[in-house]
C-alpha positions as CSV (number, residue, x, y, z in Angstrom):
1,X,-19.8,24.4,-4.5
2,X,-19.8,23.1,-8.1
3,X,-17.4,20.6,-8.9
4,X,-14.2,22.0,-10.9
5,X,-14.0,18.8,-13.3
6,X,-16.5,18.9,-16.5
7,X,-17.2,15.7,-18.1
8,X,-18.8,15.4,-21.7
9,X,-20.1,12.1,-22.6
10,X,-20.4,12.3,-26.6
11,X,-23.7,10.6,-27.8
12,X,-23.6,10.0,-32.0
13,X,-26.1,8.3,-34.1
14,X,-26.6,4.7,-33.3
15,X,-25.1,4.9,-29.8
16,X,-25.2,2.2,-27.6
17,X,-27.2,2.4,-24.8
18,X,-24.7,0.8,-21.9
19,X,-21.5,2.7,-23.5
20,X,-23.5,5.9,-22.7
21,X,-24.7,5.1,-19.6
22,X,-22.1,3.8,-17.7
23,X,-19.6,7.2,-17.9
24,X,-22.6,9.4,-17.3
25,X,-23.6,6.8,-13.8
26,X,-20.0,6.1,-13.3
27,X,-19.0,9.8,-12.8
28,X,-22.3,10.9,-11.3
29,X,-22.3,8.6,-8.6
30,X,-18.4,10.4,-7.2
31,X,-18.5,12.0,-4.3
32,X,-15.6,13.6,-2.3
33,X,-14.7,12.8,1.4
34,X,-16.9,16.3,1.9
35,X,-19.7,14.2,0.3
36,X,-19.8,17.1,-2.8
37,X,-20.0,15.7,-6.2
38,X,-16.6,14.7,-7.7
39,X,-17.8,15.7,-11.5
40,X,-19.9,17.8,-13.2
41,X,-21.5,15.3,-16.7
42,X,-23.5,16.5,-19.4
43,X,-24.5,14.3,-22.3
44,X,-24.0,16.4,-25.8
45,X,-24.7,15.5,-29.4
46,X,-23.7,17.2,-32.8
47,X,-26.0,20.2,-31.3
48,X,-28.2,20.7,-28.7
49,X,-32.0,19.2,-28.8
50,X,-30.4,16.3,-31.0
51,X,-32.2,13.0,-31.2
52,X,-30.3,10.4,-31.3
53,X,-31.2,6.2,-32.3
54,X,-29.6,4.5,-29.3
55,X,-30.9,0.4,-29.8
56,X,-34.7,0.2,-28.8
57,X,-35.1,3.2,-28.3
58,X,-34.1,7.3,-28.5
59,X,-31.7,9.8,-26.9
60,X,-32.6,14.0,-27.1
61,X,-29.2,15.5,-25.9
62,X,-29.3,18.5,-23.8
63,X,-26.1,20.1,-25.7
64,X,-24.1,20.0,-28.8
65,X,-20.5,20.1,-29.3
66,X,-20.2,23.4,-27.1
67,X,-19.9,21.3,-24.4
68,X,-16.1,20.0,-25.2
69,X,-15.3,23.4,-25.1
70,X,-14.4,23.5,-21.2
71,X,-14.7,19.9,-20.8
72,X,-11.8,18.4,-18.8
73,X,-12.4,15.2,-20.1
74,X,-14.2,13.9,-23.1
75,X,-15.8,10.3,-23.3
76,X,-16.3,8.7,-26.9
77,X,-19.3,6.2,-26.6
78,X,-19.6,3.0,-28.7
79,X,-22.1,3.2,-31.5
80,X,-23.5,0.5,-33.8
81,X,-21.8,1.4,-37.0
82,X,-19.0,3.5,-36.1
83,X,-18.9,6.7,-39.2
84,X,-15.7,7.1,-41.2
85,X,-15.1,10.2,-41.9
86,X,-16.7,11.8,-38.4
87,X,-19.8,13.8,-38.3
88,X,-19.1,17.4,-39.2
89,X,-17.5,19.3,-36.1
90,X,-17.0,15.7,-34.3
91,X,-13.1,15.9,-35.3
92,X,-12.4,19.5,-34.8
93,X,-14.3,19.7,-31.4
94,X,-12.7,16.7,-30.6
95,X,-8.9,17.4,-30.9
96,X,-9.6,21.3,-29.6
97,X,-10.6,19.9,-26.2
98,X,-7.5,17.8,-26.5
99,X,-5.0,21.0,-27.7
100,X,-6.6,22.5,-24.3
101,X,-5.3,19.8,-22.1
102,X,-8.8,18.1,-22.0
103,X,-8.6,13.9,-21.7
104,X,-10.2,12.1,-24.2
105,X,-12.0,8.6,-23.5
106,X,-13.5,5.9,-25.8
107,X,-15.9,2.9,-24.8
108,X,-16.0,-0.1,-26.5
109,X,-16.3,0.8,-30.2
110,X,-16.0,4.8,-29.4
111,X,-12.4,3.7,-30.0
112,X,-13.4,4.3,-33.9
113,X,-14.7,7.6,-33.5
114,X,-11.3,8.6,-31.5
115,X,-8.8,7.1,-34.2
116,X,-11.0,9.0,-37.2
117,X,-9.4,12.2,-35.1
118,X,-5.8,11.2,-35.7
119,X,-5.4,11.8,-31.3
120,X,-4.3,8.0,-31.4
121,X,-1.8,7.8,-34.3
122,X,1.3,6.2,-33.1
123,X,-0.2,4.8,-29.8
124,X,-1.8,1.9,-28.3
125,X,-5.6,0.9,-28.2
126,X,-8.2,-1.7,-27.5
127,X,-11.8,-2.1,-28.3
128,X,-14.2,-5.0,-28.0
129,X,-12.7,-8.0,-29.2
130,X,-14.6,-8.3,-32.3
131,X,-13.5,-5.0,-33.7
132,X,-9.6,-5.0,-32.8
133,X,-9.3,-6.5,-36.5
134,X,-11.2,-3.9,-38.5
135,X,-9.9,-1.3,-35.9
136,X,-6.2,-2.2,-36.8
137,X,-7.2,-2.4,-40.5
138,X,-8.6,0.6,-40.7
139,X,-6.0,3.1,-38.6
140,X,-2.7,1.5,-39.2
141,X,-0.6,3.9,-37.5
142,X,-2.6,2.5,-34.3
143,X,-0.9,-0.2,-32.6
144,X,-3.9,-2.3,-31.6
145,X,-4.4,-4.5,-28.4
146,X,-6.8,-7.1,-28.6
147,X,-6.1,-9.0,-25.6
148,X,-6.6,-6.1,-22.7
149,X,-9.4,-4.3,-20.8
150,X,-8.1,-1.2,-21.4
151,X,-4.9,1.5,-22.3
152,X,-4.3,4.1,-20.5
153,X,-1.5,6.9,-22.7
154,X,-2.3,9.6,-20.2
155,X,-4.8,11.6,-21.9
156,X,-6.2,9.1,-24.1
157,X,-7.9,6.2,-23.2
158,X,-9.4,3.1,-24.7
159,X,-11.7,0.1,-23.5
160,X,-13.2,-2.9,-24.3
161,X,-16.6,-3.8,-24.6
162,X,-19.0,-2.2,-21.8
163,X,-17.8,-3.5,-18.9
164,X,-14.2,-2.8,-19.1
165,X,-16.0,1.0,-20.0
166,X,-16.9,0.8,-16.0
167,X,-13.3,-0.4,-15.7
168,X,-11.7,2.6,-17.4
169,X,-14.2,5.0,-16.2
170,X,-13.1,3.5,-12.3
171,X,-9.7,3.6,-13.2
172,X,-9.8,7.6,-14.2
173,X,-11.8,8.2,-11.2
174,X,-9.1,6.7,-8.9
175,X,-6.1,8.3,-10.5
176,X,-8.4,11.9,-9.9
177,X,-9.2,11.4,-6.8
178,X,-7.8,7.9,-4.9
179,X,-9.5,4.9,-4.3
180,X,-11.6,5.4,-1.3
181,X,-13.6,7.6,-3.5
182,X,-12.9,5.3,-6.1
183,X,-14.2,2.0,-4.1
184,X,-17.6,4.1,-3.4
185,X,-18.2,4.1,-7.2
186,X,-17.5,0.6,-7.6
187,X,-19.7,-0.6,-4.3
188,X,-22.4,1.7,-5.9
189,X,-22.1,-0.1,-9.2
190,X,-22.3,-3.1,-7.3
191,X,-18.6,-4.0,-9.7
192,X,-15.4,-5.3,-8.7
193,X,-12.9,-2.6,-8.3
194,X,-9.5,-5.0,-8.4
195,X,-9.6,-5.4,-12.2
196,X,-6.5,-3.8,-14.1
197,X,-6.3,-2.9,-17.7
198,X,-3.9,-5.6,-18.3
199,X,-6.5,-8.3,-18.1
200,X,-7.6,-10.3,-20.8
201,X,-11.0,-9.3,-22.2
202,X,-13.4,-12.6,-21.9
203,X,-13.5,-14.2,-25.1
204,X,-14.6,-17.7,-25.0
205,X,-15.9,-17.3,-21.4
206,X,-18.7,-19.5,-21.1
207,X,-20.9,-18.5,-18.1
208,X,-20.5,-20.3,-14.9
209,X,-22.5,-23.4,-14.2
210,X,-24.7,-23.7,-11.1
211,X,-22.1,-26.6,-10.0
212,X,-20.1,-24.7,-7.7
213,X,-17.6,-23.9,-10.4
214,X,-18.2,-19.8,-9.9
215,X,-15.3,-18.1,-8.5
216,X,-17.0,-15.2,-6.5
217,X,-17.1,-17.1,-3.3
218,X,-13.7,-17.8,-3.3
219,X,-13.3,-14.2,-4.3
220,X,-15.5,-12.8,-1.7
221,X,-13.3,-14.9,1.0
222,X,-9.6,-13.8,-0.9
223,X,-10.9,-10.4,0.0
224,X,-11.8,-10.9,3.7
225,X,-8.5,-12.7,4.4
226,X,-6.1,-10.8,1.9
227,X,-3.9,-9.8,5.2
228,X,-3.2,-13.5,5.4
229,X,0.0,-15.1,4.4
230,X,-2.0,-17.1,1.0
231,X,-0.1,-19.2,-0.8
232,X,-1.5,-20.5,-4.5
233,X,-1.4,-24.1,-3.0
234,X,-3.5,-22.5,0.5
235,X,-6.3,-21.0,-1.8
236,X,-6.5,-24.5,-3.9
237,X,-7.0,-26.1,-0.7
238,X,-9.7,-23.7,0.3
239,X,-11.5,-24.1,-2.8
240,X,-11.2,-27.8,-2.8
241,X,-9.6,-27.7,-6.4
242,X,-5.9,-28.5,-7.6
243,X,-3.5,-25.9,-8.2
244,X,-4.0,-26.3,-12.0
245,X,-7.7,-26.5,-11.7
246,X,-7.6,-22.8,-9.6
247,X,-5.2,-21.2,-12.4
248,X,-7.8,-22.6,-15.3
249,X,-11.0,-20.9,-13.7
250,X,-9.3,-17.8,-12.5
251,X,-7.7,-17.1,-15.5
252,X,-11.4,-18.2,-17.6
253,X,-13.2,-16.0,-15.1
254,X,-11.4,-13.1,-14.2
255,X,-8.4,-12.7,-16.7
256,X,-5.8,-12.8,-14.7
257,X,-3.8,-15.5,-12.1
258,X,-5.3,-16.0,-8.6
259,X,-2.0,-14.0,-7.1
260,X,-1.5,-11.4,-9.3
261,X,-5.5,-10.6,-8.6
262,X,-4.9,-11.1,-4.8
263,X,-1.7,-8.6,-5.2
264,X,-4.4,-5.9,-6.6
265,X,-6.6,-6.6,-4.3
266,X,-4.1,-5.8,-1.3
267,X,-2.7,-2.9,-3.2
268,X,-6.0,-1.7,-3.4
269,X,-6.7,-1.7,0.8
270,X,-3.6,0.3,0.9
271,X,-4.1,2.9,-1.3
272,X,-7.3,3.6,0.4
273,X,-5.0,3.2,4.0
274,X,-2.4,5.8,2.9
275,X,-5.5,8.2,2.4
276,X,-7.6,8.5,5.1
277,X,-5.0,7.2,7.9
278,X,-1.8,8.3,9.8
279,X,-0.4,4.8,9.8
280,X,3.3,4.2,9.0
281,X,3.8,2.9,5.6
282,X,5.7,-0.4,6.9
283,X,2.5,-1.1,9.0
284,X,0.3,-0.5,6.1
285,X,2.1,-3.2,4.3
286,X,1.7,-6.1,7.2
287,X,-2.0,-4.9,7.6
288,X,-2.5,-5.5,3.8
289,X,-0.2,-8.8,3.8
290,X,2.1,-7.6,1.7
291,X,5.2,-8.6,3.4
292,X,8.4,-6.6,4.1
293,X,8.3,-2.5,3.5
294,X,11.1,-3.3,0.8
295,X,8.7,-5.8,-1.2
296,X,5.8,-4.2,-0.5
297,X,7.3,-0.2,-2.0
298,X,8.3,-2.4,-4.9
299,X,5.2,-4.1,-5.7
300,X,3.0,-0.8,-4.8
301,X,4.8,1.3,-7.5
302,X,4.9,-1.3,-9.7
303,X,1.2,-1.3,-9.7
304,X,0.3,2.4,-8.7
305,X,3.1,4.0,-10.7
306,X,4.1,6.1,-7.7
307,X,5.5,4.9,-4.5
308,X,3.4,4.5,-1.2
309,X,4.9,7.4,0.3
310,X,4.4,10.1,-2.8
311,X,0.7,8.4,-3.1
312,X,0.3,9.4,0.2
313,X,1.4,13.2,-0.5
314,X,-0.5,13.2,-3.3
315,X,-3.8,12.5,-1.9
316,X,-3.4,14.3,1.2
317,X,-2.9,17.7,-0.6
318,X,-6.1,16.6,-2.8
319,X,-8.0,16.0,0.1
């Protein structure tokens, strides 16, 4: 059976390679509990047969702009040198999809090419951090974020550079469809799946030295023993490294505070718990070491939008 959700990743002039590929592997790799493709993705252009610069090298397109015609969402990918005004038929195509219900997407600089359509007048949006400037400049009626992965305004969306792309795209996938299927995508892409949209994008981040100062071992253990009753002064002692010293590398290497990140991380195993098992919602939360049903509904919904219990029904009719 073919999947019922139609993605169109929009490829313009100058498009940059990893903003394209990411949505198109992102959604590809989905796959329901029935092990069926979650999403149907087709690359278009301005019309079919295009070729398109992307970097080093070039991009024909199988379809043109026919392809947001039944597309239930539409992803914007980052080019070079963003084009104001739009490419004929970019704008019109654009916002049609949208008047139809359709979800519209940017990547990284794609954010340009979806405030030339007027969809984001009056809301929120991020792009890389170089760009948030002229992005602002340029669209005033946008209120610009510079300091967050992503922003989600229900059916427009807006990320960073590429990587918080793989964030947003992960982050639609697990509000279609939960995130069981959700963590499948992320193990594929071999990415993280506990990063939020309220993270700070990685400005001055230098990488990590080869002196043991790298995080992902102490990540790799916070996940294994997340059910555990952690304190912040337990996982400074684990990591050999003061209290202050932990807060300073998690927030230089991940964007966020060691707790707020373990929080997701349990909220996370949950959601995946609520959909494929029968278990009661107050043993979900001791399993996941969240603590008491009471704080563990309020920190769930806080995060998820939803409580545990209407996640649960909400999943369970999908499935």
């Amino acid at each position: 059976m073919a999947p019922s959700h139609s993605v169109a990743v929009l490829a313009l002039e100058g498009v940059v390679p990893s903003d394209l590929s990411n949505p198109v592997d992102t959604f590809s790799w989905a796959r329901l509990p029935d092990g069926s493709p979650a999403y149907r993705v087709r690359v278009c252009g301005t019309a079919p047969g295009a070729e398109i610069a992307a970097g080093p090298f070039t991009v024909r397109v199988a379809h043109g702009l026919e392809a947001l015609a039944d597309a239930d969402t539409v992803i914007l990918s980052g080019v070079d040198d963003p084009p104001d005004p739009l490419p004929p038929g970019v704008r019109d195509a654009v916002r049609a999809a949208y008047d139809r219900g359709a979800r519209v997407a940017s990547i990284c600089t794609g954010a340009f090419l979806l405030a030339a359509t007027g969809l984001l007048d009056g809301q929120r949006a991020t792009t890389h951090w170089m760009g948030t400037a002229l992005l602002a400049a340029r669209y005033p009626a946008i209120t610009v974020d510079p300091d967050v992965l992503y922003v989600d305004n229900g059916r427009t969306l807006t990320s960073a550079g590429a990587s918080a792309g793989l964030d947003l795209c992960l982050h639609m996938i697990r509000g279609d469809h939960g995130a069981a299927v959700a963590a499948n995508v992320a193990r594929a892409a071999v990415s993280p799946l506990e990063r939020d949209g309220g993270q700070a994008q990685f400005i001055n981040h230098e990488p990590p030295a080869p002196d043991g100062s790298s995080l992902e071992p102490l990540l790799a253990w916070l996940r294994e023993n997340a059910h555990h009753d952690l304190t912040l002064a337990a996982i400074a002692g684990h990591a050999a490294l003061s209290v202050r010293t932990l807060n300073r590398r998690f927030r230089e290497q991940t964007g966020t505070t060691p707790m707020r990140w373990l929080h997701r991380v349990r909220i996370r195993h949950a959601q995946a718990l609520l959909e494929t098992t029968d278990q009661p919602v107050e043993r979900i939360a001791v399993d996941v070491g969240c603590g008491s049903p009471t704080s563990f509904r309020d920190g769930f919904t806080r995060v998820v939008g939803v409580s545990p219990r209407a996640y649960r029904r909400a999943f369970r009719a999908k499935g």
